[in-house]
C-alpha positions as CSV (number, residue, x, y, z in Angstrom):
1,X,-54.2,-32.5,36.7
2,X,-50.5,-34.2,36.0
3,X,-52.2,-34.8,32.3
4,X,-52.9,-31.2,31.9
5,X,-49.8,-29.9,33.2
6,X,-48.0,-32.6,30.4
7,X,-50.3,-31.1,27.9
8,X,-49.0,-27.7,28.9
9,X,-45.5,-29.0,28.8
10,X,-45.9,-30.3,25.3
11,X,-47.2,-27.1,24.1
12,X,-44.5,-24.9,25.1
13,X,-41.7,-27.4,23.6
14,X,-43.3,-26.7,20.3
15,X,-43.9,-23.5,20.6
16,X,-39.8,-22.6,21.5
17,X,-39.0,-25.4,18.8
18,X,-36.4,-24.2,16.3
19,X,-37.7,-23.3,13.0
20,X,-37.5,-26.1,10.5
21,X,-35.2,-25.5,7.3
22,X,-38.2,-24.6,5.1
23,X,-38.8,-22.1,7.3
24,X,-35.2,-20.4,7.8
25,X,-35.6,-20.1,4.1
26,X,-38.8,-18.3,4.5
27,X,-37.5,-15.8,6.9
28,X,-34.3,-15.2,5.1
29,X,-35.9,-14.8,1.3
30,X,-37.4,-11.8,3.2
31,X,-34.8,-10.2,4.4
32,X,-32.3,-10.6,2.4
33,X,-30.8,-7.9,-0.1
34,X,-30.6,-7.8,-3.6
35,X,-26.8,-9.2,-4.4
36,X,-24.7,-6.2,-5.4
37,X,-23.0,-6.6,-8.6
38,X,-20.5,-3.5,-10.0
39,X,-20.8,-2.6,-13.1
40,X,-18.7,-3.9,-15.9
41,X,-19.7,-1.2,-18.2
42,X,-16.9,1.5,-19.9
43,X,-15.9,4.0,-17.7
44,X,-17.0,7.6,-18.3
45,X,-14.5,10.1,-19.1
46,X,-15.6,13.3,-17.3
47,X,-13.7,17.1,-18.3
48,X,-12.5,18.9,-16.0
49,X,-14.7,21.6,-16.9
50,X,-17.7,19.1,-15.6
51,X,-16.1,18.3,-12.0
52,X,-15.4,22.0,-11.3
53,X,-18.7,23.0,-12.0
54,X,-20.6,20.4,-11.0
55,X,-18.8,19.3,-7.5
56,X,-18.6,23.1,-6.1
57,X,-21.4,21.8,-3.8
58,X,-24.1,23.6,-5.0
59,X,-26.9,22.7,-7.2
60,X,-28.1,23.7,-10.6
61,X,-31.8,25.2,-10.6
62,X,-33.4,25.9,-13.6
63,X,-37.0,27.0,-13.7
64,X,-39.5,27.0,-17.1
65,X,-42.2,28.6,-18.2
66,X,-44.5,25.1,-18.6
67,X,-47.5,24.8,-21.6
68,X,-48.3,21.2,-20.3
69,X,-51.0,19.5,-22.7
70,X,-53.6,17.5,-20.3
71,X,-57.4,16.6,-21.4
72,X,-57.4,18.2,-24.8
73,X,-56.3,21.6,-23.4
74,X,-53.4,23.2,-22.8
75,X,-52.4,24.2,-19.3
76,X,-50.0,27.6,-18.1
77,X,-47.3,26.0,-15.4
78,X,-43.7,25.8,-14.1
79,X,-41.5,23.0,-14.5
80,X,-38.0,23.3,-12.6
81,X,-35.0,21.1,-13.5
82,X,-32.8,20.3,-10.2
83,X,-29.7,19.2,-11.0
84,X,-27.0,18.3,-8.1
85,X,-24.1,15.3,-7.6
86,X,-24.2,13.5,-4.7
87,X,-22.9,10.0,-3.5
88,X,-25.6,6.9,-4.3
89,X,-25.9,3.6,-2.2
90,X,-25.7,1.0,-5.2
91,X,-27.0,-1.9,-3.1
92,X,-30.1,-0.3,-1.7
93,X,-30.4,2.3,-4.1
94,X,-30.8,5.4,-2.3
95,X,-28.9,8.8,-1.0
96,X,-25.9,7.3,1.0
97,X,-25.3,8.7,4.2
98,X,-22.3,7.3,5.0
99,X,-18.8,6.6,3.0
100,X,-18.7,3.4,1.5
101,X,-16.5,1.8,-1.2
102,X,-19.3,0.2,-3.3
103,X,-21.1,4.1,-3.0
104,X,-21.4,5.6,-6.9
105,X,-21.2,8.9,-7.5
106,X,-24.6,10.2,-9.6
107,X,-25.9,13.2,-11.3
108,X,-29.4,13.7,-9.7
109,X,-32.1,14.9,-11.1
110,X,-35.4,16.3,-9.8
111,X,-38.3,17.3,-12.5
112,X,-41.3,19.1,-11.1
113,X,-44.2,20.2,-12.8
114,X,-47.3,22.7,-11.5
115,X,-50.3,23.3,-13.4
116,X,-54.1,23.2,-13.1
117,X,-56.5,21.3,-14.9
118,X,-59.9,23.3,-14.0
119,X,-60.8,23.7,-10.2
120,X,-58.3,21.2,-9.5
121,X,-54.0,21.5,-9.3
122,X,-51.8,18.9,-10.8
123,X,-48.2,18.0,-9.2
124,X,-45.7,15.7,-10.8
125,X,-42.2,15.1,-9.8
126,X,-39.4,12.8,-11.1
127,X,-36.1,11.6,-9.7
128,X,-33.4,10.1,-12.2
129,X,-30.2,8.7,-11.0
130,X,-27.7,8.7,-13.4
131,X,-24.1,7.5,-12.4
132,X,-20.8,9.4,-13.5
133,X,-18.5,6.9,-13.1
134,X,-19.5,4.2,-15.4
135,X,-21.5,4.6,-18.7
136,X,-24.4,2.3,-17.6
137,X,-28.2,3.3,-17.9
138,X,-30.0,5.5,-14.9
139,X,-29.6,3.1,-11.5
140,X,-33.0,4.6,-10.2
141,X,-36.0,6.7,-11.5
142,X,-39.0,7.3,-8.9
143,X,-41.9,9.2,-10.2
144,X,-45.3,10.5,-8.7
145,X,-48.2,12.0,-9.9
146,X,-50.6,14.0,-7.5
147,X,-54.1,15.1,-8.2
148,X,-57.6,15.5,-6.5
149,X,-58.9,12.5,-8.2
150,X,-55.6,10.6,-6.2
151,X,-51.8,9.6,-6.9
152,X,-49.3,7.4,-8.8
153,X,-46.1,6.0,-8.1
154,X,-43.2,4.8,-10.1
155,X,-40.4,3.3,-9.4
156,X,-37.5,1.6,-11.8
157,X,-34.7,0.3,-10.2
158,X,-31.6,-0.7,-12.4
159,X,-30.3,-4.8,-11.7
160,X,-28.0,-5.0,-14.5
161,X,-29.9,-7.2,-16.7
162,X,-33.2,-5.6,-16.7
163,X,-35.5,-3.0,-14.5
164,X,-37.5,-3.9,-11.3
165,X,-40.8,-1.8,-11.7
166,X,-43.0,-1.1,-9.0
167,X,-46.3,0.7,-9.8
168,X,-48.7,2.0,-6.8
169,X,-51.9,3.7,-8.5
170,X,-55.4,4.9,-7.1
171,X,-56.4,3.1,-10.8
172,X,-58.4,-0.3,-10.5
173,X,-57.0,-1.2,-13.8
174,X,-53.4,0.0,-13.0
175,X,-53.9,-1.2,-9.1
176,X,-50.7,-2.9,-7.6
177,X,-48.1,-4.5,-9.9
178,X,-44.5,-5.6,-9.9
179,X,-42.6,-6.6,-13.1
180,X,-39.7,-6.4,-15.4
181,X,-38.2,-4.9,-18.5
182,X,-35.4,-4.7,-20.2
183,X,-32.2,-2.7,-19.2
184,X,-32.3,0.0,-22.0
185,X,-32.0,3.3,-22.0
186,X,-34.5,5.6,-20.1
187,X,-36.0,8.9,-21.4
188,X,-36.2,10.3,-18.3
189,X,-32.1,10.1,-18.4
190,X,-32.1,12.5,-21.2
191,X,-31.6,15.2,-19.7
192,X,-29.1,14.2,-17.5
193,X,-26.9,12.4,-20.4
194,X,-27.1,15.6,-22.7
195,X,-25.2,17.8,-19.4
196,X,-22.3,15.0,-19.7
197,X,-21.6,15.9,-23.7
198,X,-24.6,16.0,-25.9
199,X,-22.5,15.2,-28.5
200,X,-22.3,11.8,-27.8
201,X,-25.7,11.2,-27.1
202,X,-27.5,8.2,-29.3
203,X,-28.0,8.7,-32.6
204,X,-29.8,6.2,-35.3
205,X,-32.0,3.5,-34.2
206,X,-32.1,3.1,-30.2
207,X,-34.1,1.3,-27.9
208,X,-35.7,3.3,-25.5
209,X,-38.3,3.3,-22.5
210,X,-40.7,6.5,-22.7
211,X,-40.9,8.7,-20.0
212,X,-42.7,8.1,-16.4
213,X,-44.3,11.3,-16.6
214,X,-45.6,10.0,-19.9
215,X,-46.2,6.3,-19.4
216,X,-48.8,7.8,-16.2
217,X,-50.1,10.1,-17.7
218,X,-52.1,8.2,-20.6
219,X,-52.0,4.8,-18.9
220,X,-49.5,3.4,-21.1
221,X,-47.7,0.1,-20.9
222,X,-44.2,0.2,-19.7
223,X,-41.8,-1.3,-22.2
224,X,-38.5,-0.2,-24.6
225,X,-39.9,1.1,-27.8
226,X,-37.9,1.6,-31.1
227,X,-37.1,5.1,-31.7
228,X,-35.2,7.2,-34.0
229,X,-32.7,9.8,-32.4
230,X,-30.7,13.3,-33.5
231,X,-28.5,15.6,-33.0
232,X,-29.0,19.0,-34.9
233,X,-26.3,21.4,-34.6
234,X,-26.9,24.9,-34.9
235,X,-24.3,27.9,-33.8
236,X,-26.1,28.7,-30.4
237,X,-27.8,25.5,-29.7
238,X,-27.7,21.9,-30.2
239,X,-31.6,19.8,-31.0
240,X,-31.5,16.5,-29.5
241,X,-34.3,15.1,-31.2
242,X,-36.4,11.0,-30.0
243,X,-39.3,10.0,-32.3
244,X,-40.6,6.6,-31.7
245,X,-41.2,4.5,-35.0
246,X,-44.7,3.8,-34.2
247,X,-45.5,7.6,-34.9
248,X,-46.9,7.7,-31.3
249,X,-45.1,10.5,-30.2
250,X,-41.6,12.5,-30.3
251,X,-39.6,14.9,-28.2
252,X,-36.9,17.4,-28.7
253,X,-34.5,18.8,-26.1
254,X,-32.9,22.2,-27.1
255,X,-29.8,22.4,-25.1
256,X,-26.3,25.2,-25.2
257,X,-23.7,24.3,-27.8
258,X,-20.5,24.9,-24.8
259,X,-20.4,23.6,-21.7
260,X,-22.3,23.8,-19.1
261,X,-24.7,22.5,-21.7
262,X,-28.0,24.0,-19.9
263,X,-31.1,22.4,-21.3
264,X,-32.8,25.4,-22.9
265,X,-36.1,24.2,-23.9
266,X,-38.1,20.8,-24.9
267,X,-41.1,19.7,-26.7
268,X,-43.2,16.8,-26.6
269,X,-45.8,16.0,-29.1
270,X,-48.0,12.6,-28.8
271,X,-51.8,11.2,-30.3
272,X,-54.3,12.5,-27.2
273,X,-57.8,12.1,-27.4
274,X,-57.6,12.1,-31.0
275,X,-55.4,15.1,-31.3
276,X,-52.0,16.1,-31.6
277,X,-51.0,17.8,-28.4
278,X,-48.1,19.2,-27.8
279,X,-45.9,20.2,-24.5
280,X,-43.6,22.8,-24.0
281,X,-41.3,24.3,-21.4
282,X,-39.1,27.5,-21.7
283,X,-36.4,28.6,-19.7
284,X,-36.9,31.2,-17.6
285,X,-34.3,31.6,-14.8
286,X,-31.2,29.4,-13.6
287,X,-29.5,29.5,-9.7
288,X,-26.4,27.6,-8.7
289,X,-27.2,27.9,-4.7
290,X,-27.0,24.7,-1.6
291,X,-30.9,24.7,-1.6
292,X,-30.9,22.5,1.1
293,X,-29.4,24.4,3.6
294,X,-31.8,27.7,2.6
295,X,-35.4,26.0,4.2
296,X,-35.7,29.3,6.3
297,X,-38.6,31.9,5.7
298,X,-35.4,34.2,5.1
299,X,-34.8,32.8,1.7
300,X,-38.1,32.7,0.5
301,X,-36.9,35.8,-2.3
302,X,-35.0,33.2,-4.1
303,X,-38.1,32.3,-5.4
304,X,-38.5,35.6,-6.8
305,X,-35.3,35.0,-8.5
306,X,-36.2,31.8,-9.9
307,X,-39.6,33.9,-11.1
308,X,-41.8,31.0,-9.0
């Protein structure tokens, strides 16, 4: 009996032990954060013309008249462009909630699209983070892809040196992956860069990363390309133009040649199935309104005014 009560004893002492070194390491490479570096890229120099109009408050909703390309058809939808400021949490990269020095103001934006392949509805949406207060690359782009067969997600999160992609797909071949690329410049930031001053968008040879919506949609490999950009200037509208060298695809974004800068139109061409397909969105409305604060069945006619 006294032996099994020592044996008892014994077991307990090990059990409350303190962990060894090794395993305080263990714990703490768990837990602990990514290390929060500020950027030391150039400042951006925003007009006055941007703050007024885009830290009113509200948010910018634009909705288009979508001809999205899927399975060797084309496909009637809507796309909407959201586009709204709001404070970011640089360290764990998401909305902040509360005031904080290190927090970086961002121009948000969220890209839907709706259409239907066949019997069965397609929904994609992106988020882009782009900060306003230094000139560095999109901090965050988060992307999923919804359809009856199953869903995708996407995420890019901006550490300086390079991009931390996740990837979650219902794809064997895609399955579960982690990795990294290089920090260059994001297409899904177009959008967002060409509201700042299209003007001094990228011209020449760049480096770019295609878009999410792209890169999911024909299962490609995630990496900067070459590419050739432009800016075409015409009295109305300005044509920022990305073709990537290896002829694989190219897409223009038609925005307004004053300020605001609204993104008019775009087109996307690129090989599928052995065919040239081609994308396009239209504008069709635009509403500056809190659309967070309008969730009530009583605002469900500002659909009608977005013609959704």
């Amino acid at each position: 009996m006294k032996n099994l009560l020592l044996l008892l004893l014994l077991a307990a002492c090990i059990g409350c032990e303190t962990p060894s070194e090794n395993e305080k390491n263990e714990v703490d490479s768990t837990t602990n954060e990514v290390a929060y570096e500020p950027s030391t890229a150039p400042a951006r120099n925003l007009s006055q013309d941007f703050k007024d109009y885009w830290y009113a408050g509200v948010a910018e909703i634009c909705s288009y008249e979508l001809n999205q390309s899927r399975y060797g058809q084309n496909r009637p939808g809507d796309a909407v462009l959201i586009f709204v400021t709001e404070p970011f949490n640089p360290v764990d990269q998401v909305k902040a909630d509360a005031q904080n020095d290190t927090n970086r103001s961002v121009l948000k934006l969220n890209a839907t699209r709706n259409f239907n392949t066949g019997i069965y509805p397609y929904t994609i949406m992106s988020s882009t983070f782009l900060p306003l207060d230094k000139q560095d690359n999109a901090i965050k782009v988060a992307t999923s892809i919804q359809e009856w067969c199953g869903h995708t997600y996407m995420q890019l999160n901006n550490r300086q040196d390079q991009y931390d992609v996740m990837l979650h797909s219902y794809f064997q071949s895609e399955g579960n992956k982690e990795f990294a690329v290089d920090n260059v410049m994001l297409e899904n930031q177009v959008p967002s860069q060409l509201r700042l001053d299209p003007r001094s968008m990228p011209i020449g040879q760049i480096k770019m990363i295609p878009s999410t919506e792209y890169l999911r949609l024909v299962h490609k490999e995630t990496k900067a390309m070459d590419a050739t950009a432009s800016l075409i200037e015409n009295q109305d509208n300005l044509i920022y133009n990305i073709k990537y060298n290896d002829d694989s695809r190219s897409i223009a974004y038609t925005v307004e040649s004053a300020f605001p800068y609204k993104v008019m139109s775009w087109e996307e061409t690129y090989q599928e199935r052995g065919r040239t397909a081609t994308t396009t969105a239209q504008l069709k409305e635009t509403l500056r309104t809190a659309y967070w604060s309008q969730n009530s069945n009583e605002y469900n006619y500002l659909r009608d005014s977005l013609a959704l």
